[in-house]
mmCIF file as gemmi writes it, N, C-alpha and C atoms, coordinates in Angstrom:
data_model
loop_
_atom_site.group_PDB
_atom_site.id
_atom_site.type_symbol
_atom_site.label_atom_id
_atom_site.label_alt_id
_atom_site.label_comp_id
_atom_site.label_asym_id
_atom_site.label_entity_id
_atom_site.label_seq_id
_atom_site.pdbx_PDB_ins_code
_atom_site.Cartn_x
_atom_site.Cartn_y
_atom_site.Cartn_z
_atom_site.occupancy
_atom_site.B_iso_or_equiv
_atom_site.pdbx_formal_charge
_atom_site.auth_seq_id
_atom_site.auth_asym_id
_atom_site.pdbx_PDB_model_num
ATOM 1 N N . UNK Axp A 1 ? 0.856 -1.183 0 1 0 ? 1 A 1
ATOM 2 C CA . UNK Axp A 1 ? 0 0 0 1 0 ? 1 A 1
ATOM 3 C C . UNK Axp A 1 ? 0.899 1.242 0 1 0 ? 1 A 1
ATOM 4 N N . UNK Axp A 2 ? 0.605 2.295 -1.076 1 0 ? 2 A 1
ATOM 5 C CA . UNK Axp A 2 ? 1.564 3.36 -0.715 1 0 ? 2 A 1
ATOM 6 C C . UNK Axp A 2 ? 1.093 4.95 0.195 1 0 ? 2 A 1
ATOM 7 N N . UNK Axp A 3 ? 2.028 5.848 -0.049 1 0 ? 3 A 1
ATOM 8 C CA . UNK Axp A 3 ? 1.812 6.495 0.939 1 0 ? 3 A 1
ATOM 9 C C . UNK Axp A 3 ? -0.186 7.22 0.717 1 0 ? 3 A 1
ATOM 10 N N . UNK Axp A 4 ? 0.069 7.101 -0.681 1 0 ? 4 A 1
ATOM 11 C CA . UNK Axp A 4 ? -0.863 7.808 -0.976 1 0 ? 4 A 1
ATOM 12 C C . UNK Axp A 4 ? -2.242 7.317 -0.751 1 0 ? 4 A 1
ATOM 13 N N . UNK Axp A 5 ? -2.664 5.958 -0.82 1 0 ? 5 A 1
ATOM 14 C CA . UNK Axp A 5 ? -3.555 5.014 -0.727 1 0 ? 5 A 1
ATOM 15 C C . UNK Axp A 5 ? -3.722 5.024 0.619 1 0 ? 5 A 1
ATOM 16 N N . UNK Axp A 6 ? -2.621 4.993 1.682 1 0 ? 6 A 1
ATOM 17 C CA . UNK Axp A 6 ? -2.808 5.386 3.131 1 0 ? 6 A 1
ATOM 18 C C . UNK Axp A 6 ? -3.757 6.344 3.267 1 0 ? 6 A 1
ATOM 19 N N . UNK Axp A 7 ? -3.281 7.374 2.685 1 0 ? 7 A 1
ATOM 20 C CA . UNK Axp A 7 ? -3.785 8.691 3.046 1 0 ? 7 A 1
ATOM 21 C C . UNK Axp A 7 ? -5.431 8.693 2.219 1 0 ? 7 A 1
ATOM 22 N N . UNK Axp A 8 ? -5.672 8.367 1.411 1 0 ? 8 A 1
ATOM 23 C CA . UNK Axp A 8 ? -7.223 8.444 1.066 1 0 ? 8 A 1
ATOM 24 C C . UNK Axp A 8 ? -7.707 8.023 2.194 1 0 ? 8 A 1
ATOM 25 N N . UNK Axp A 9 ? -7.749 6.325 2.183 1 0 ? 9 A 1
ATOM 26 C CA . UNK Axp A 9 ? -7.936 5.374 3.425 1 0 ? 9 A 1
ATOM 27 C C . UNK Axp A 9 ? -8.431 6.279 4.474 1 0 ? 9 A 1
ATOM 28 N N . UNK Axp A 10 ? -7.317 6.936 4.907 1 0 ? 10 A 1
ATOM 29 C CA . UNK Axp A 10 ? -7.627 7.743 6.55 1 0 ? 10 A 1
ATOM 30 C C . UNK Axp A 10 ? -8.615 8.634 6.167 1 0 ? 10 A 1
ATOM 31 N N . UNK Axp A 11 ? -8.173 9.446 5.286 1 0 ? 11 A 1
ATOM 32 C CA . UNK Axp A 11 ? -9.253 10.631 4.704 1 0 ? 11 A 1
ATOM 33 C C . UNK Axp A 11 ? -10.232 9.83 4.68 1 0 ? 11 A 1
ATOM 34 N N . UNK Axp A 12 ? -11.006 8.735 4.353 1 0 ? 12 A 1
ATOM 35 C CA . UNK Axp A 12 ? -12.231 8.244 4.14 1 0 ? 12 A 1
ATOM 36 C C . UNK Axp A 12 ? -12.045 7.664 5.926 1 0 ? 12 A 1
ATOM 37 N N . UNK Axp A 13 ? -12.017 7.403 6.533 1 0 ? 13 A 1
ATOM 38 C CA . UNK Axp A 13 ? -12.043 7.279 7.878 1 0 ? 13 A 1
ATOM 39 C C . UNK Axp A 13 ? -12.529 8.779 8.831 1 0 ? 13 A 1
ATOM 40 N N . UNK Axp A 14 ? -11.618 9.353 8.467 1 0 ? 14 A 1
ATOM 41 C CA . UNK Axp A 14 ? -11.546 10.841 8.957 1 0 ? 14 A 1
ATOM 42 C C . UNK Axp A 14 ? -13.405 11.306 8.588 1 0 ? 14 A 1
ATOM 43 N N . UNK Axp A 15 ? -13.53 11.189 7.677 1 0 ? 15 A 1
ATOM 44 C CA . UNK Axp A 15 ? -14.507 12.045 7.046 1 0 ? 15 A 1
ATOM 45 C C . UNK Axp A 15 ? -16.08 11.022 7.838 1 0 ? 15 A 1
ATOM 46 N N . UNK Axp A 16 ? -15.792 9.351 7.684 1 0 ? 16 A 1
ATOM 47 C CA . UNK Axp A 16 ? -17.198 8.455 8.338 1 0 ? 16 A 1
ATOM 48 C C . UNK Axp A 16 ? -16.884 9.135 9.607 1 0 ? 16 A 1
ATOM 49 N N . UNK Axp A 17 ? -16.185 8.633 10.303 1 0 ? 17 A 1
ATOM 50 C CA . UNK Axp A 17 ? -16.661 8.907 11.748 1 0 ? 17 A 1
ATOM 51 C C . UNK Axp A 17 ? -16.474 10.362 12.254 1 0 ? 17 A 1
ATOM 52 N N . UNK Axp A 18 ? -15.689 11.22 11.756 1 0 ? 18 A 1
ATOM 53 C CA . UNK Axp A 18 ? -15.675 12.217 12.405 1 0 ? 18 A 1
ATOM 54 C C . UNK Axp A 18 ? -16.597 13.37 11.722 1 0 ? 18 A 1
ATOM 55 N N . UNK Axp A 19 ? -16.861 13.81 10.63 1 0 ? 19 A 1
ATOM 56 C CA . UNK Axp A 19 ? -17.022 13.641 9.525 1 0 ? 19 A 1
ATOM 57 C C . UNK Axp A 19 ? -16.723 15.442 9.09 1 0 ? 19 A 1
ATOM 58 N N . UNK Axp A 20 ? -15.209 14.782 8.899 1 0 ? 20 A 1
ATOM 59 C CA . UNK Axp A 20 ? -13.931 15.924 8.574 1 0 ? 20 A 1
ATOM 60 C C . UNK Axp A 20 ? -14.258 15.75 7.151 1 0 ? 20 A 1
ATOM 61 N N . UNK Axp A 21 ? -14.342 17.141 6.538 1 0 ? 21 A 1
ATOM 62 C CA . UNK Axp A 21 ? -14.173 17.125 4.878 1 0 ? 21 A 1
ATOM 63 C C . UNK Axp A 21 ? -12.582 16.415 4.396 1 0 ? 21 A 1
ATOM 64 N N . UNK Axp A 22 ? -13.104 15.87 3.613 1 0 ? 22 A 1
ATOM 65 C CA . UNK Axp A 22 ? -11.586 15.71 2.765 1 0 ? 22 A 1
ATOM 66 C C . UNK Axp A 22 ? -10.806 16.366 2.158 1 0 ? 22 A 1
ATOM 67 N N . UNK Axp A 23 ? -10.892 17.532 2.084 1 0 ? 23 A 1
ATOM 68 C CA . UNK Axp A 23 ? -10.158 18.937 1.647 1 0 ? 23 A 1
ATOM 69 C C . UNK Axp A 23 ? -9.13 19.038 2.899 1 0 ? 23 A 1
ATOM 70 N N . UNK Axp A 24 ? -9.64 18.939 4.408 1 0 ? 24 A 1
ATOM 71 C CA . UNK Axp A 24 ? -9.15 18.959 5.306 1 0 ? 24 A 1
ATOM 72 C C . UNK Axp A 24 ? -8.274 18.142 5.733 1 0 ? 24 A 1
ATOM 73 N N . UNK Axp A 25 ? -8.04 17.475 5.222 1 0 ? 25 A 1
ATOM 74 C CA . UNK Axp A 25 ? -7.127 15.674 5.429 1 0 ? 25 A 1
ATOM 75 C C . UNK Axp A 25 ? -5.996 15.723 4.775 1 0 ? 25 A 1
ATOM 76 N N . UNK Axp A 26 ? -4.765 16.903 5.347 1 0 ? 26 A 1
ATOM 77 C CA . UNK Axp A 26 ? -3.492 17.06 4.735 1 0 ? 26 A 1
ATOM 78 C C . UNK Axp A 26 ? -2.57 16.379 5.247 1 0 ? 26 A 1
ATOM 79 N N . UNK Axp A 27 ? -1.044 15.779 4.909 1 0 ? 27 A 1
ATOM 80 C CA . UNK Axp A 27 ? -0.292 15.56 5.611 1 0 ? 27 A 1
ATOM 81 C C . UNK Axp A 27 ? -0.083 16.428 7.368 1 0 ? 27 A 1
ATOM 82 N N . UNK Axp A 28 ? -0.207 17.613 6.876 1 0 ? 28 A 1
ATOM 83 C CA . UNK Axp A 28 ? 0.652 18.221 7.51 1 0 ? 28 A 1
ATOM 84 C C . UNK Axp A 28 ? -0.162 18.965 8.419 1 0 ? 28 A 1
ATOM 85 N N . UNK Axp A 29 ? -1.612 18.385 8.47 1 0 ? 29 A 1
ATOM 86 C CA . UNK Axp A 29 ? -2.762 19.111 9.432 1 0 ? 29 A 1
ATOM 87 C C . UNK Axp A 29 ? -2.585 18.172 10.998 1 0 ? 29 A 1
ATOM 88 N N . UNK Axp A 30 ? -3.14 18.909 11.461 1 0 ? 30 A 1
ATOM 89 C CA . UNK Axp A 30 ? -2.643 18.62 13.259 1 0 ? 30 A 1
ATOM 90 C C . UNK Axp A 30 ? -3.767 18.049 13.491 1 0 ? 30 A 1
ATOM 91 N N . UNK Axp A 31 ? -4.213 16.689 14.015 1 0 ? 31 A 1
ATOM 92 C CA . UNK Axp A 31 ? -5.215 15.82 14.061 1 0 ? 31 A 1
ATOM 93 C C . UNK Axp A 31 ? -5.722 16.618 15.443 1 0 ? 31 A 1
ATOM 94 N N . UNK Axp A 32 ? -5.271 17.43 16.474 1 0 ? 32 A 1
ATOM 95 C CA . UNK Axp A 32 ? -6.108 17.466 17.667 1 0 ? 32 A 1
ATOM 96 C C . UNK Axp A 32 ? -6.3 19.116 17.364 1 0 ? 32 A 1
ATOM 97 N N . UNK Axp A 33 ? -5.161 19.913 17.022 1 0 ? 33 A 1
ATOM 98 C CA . UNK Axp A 33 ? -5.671 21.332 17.077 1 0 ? 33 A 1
ATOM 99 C C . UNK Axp A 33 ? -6.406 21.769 15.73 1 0 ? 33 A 1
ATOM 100 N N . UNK Axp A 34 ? -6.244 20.867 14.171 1 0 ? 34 A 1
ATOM 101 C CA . UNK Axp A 34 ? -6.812 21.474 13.811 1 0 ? 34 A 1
ATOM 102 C C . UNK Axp A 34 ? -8.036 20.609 12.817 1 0 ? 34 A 1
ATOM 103 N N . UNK Axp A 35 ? -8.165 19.494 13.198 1 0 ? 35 A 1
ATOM 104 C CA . UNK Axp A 35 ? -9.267 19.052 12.707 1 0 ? 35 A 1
ATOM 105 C C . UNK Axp A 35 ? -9.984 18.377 13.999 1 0 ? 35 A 1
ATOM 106 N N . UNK Axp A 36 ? -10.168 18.282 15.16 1 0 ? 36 A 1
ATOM 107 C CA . UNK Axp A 36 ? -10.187 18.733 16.527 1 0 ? 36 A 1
ATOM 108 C C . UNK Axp A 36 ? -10.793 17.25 17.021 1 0 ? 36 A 1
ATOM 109 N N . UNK Axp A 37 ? -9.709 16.23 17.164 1 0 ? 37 A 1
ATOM 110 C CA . UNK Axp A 37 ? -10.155 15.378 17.212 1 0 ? 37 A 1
ATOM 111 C C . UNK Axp A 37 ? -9.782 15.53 19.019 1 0 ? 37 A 1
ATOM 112 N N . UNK Axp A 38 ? -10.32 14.438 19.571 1 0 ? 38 A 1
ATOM 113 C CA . UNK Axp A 38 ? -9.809 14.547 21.177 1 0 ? 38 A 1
ATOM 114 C C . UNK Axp A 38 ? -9.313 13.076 21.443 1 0 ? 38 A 1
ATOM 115 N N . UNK Axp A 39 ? -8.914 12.511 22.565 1 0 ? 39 A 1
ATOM 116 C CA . UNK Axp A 39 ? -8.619 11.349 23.036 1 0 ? 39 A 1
ATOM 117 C C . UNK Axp A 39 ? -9.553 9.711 22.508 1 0 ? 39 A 1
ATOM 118 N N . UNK Axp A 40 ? -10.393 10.396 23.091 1 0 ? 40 A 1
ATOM 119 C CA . UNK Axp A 40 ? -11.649 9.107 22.631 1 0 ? 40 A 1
ATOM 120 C C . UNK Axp A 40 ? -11.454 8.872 20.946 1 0 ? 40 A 1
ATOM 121 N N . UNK Axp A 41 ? -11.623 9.684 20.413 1 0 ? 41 A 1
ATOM 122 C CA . UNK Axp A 41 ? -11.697 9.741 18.449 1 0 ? 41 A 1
ATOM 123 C C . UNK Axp A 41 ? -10.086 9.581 18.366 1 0 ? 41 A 1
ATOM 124 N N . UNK Axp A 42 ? -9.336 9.379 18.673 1 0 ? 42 A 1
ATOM 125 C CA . UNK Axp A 42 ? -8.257 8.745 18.551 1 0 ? 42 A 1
ATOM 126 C C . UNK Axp A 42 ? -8.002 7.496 18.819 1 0 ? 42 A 1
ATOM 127 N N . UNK Axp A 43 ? -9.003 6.753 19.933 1 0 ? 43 A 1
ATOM 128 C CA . UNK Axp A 43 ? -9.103 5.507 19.719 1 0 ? 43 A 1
ATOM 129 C C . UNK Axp A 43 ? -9.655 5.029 19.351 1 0 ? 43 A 1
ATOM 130 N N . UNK Axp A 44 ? -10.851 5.512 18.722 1 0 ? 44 A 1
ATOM 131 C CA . UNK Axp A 44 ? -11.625 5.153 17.529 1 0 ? 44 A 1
ATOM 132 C C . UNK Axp A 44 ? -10.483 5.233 16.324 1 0 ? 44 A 1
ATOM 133 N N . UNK Axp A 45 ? -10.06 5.97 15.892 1 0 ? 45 A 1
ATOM 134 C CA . UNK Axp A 45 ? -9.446 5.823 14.609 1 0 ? 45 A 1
ATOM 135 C C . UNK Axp A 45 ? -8.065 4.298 14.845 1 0 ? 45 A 1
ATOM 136 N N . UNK Axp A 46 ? -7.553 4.194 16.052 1 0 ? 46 A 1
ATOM 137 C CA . UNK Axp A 46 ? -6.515 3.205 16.33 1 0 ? 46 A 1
ATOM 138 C C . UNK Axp A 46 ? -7.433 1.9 16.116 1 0 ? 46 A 1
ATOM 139 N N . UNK Axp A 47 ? -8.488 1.509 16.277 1 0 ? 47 A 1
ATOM 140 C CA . UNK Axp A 47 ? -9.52 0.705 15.888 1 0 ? 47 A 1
ATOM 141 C C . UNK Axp A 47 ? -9.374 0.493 14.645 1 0 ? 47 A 1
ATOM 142 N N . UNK Axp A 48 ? -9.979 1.603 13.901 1 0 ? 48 A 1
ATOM 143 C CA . UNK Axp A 48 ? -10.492 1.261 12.231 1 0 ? 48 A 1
ATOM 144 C C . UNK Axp A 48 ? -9.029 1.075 11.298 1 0 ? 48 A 1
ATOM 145 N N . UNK Axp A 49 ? -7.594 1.455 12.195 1 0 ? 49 A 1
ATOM 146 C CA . UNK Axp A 49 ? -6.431 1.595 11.457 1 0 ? 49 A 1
ATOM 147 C C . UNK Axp A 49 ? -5.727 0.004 11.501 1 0 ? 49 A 1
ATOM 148 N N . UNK Axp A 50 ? -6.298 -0.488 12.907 1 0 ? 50 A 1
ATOM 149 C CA . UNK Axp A 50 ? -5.892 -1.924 13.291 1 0 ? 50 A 1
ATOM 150 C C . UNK Axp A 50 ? -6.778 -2.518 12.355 1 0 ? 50 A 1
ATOM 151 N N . UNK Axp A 51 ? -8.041 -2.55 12.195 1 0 ? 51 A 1
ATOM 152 C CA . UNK Axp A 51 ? -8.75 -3.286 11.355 1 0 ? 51 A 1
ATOM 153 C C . UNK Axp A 51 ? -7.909 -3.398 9.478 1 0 ? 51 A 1
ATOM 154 N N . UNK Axp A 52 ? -7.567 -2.152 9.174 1 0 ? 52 A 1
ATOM 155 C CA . UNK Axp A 52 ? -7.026 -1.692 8.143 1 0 ? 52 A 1
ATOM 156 C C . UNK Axp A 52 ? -6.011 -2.454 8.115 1 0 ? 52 A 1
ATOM 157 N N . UNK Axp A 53 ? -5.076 -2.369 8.906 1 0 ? 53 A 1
ATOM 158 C CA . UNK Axp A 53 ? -3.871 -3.201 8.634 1 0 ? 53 A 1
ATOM 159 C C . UNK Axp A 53 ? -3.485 -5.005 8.948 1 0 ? 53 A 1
ATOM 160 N N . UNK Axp A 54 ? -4.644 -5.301 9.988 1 0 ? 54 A 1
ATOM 161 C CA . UNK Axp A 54 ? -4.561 -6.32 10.316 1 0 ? 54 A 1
ATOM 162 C C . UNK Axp A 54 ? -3.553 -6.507 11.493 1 0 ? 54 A 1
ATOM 163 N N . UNK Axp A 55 ? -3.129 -5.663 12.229 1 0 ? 55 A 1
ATOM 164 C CA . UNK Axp A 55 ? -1.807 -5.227 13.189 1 0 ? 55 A 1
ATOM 165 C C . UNK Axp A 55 ? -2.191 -4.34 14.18 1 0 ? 55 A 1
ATOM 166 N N . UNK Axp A 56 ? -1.544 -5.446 15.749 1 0 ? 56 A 1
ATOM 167 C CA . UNK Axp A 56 ? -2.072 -4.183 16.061 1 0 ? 56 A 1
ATOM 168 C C . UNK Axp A 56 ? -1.152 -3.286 16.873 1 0 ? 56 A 1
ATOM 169 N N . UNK Axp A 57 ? -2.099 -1.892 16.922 1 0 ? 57 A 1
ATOM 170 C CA . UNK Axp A 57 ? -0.785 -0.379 17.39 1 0 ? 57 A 1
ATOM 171 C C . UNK Axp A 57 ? -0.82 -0.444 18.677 1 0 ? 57 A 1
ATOM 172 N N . UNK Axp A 58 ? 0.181 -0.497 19.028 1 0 ? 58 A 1
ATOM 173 C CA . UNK Axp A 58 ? 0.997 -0.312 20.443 1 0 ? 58 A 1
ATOM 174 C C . UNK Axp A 58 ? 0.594 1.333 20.702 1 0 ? 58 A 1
ATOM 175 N N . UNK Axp A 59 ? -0.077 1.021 21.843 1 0 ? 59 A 1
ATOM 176 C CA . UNK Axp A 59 ? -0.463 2.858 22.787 1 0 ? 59 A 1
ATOM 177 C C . UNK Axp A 59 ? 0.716 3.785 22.654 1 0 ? 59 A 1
ATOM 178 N N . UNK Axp A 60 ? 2.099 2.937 22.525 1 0 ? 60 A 1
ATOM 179 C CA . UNK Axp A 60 ? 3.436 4.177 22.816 1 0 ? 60 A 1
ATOM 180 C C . UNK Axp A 60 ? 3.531 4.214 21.143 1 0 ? 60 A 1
ATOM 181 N N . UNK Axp A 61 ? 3.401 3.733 20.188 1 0 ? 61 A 1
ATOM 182 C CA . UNK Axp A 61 ? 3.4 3.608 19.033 1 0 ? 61 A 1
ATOM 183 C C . UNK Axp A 61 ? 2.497 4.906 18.508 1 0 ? 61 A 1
ATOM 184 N N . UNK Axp A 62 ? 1.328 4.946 18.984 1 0 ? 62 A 1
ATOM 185 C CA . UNK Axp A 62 ? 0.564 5.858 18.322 1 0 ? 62 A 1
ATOM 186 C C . UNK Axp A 62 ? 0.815 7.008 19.609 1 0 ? 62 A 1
ATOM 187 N N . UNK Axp A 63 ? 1.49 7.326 21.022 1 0 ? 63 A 1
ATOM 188 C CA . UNK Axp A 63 ? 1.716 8.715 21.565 1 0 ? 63 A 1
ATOM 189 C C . UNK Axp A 63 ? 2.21 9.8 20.791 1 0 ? 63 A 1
ATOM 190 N N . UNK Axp A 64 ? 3.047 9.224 19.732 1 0 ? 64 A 1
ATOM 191 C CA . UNK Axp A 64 ? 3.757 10.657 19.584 1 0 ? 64 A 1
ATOM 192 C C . UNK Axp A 64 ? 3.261 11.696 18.155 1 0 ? 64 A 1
ATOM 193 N N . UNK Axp A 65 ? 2.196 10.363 17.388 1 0 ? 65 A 1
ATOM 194 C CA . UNK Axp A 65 ? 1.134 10.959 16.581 1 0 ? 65 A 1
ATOM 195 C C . UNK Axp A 65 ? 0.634 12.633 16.61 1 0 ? 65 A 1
ATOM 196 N N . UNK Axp A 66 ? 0.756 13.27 15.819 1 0 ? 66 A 1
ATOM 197 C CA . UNK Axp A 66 ? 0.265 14.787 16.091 1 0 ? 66 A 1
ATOM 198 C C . UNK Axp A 66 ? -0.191 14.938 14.815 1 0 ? 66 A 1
ATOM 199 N N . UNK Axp A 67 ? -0.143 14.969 13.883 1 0 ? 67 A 1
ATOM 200 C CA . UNK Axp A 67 ? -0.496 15.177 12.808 1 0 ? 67 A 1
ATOM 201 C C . UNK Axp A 67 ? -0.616 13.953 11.744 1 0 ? 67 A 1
ATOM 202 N N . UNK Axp A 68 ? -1.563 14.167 10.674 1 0 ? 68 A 1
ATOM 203 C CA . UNK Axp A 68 ? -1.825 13.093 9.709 1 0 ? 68 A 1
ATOM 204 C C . UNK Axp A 68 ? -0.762 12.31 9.16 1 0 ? 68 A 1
ATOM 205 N N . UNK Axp A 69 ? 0.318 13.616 8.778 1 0 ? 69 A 1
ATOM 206 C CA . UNK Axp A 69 ? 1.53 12.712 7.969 1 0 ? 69 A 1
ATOM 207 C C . UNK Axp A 69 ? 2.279 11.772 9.214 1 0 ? 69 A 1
ATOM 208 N N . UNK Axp A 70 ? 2.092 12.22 10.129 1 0 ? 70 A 1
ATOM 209 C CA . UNK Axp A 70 ? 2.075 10.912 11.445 1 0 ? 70 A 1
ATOM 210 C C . UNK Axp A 70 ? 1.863 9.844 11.014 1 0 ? 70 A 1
ATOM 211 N N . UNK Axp A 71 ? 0.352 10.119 11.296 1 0 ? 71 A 1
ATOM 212 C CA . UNK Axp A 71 ? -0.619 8.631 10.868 1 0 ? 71 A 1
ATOM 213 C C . UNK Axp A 71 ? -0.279 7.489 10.335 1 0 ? 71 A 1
ATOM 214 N N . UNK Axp A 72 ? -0.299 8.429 8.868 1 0 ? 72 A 1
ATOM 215 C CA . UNK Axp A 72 ? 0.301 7.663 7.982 1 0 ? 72 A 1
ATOM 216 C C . UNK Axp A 72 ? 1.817 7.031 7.903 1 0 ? 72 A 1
ATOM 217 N N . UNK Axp A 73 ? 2.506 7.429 8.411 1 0 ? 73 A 1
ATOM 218 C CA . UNK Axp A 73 ? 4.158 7.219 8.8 1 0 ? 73 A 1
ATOM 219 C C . UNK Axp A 73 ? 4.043 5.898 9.714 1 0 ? 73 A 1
ATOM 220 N N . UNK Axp A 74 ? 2.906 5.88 10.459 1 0 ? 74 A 1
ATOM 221 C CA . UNK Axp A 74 ? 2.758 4.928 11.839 1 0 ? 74 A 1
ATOM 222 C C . UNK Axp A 74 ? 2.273 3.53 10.742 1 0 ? 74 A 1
ATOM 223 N N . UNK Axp A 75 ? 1.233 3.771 10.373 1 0 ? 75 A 1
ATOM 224 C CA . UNK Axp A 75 ? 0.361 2.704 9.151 1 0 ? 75 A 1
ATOM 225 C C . UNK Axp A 75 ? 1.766 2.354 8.376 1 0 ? 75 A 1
ATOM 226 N N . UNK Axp A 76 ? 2.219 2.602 7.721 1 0 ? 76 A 1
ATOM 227 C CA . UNK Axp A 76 ? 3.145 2.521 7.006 1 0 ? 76 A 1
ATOM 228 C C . UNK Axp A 76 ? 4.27 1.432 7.012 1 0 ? 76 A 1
ATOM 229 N N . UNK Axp A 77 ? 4.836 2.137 8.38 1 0 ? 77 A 1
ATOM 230 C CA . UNK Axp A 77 ? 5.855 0.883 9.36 1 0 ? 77 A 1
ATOM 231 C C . UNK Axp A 77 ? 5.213 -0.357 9.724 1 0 ? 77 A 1
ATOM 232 N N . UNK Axp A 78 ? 3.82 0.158 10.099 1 0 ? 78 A 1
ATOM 233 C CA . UNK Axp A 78 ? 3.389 -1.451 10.949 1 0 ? 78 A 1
ATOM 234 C C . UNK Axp A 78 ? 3.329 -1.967 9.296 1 0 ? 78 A 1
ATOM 235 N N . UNK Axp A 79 ? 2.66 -1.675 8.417 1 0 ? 79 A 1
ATOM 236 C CA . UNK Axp A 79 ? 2.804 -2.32 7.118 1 0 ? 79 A 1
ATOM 237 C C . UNK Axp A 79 ? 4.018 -3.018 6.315 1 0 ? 79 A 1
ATOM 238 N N . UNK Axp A 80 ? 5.387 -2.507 6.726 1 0 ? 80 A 1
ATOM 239 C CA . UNK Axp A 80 ? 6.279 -3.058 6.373 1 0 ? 80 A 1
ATOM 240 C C . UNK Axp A 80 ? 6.978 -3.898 7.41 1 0 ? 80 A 1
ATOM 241 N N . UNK Axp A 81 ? 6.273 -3.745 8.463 1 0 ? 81 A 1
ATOM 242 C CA . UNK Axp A 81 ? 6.595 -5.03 9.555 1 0 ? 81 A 1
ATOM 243 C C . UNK Axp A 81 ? 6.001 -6.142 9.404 1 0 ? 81 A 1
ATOM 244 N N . UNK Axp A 82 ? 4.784 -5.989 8.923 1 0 ? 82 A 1
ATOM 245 C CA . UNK Axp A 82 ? 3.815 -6.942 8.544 1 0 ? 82 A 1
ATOM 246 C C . UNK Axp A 82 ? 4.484 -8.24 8 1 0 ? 82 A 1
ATOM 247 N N . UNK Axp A 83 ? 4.287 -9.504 8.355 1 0 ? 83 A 1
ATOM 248 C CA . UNK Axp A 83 ? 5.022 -10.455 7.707 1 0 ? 83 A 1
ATOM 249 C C . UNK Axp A 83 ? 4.43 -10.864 6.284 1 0 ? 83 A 1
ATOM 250 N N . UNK Axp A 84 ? 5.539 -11.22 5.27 1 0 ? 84 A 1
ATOM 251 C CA . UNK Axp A 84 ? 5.149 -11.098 4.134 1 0 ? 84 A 1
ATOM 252 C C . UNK Axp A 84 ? 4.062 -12.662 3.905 1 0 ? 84 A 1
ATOM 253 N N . UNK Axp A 85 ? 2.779 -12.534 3.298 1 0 ? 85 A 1
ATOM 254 C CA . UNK Axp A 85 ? 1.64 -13.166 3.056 1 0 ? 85 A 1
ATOM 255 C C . UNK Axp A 85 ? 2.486 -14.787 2.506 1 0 ? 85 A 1
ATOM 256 N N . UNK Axp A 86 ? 2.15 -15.558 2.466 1 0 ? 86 A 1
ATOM 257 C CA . UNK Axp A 86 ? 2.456 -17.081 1.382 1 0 ? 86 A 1
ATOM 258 C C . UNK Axp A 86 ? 2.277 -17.075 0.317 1 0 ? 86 A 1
């Protein structure tokens, strides 16, 4: 999956449950100050991201998360940790 396919993904996450426009769903936007997510909607999204990847995120894994291009950086790794399929 690449970076970019990540990033729809979340953007279509972002937008069901929270329901953030997708205009709003930049790398470089700040998931708590500026699309104003709080604690709880962060573990909602660690949910739908575990489901997504099949892996799951370690609480210290997703602390240092602040922004989308985060996110995606976090998805990413667990994805290339992922053991390769048969």
């Amino acid at each position: 999956m690449t970076r970019d396919e990540i990033l729809a993904q979340l953007s279509g996450f972002l937008e069901e449950l929270f329901e953030i426009p997708p205009a709003k769903v930049t790398l470089d936007a700040k998931l708590f100050e500026e699309l104003d997510l709080d604690s709880i909607d962060a573990v909602d999204l660690v949910v739908k991201l575990q489901a997504m990847t099949g892996r799951r995120i370690k609480p210290d894994d997703f602390k240092a998360v602040r922004t989308v291009g985060d996110v995606v950086d976090c998805v990413e790794k667990l994805l290339a940790d992922a053991p390769a399929a048969p």
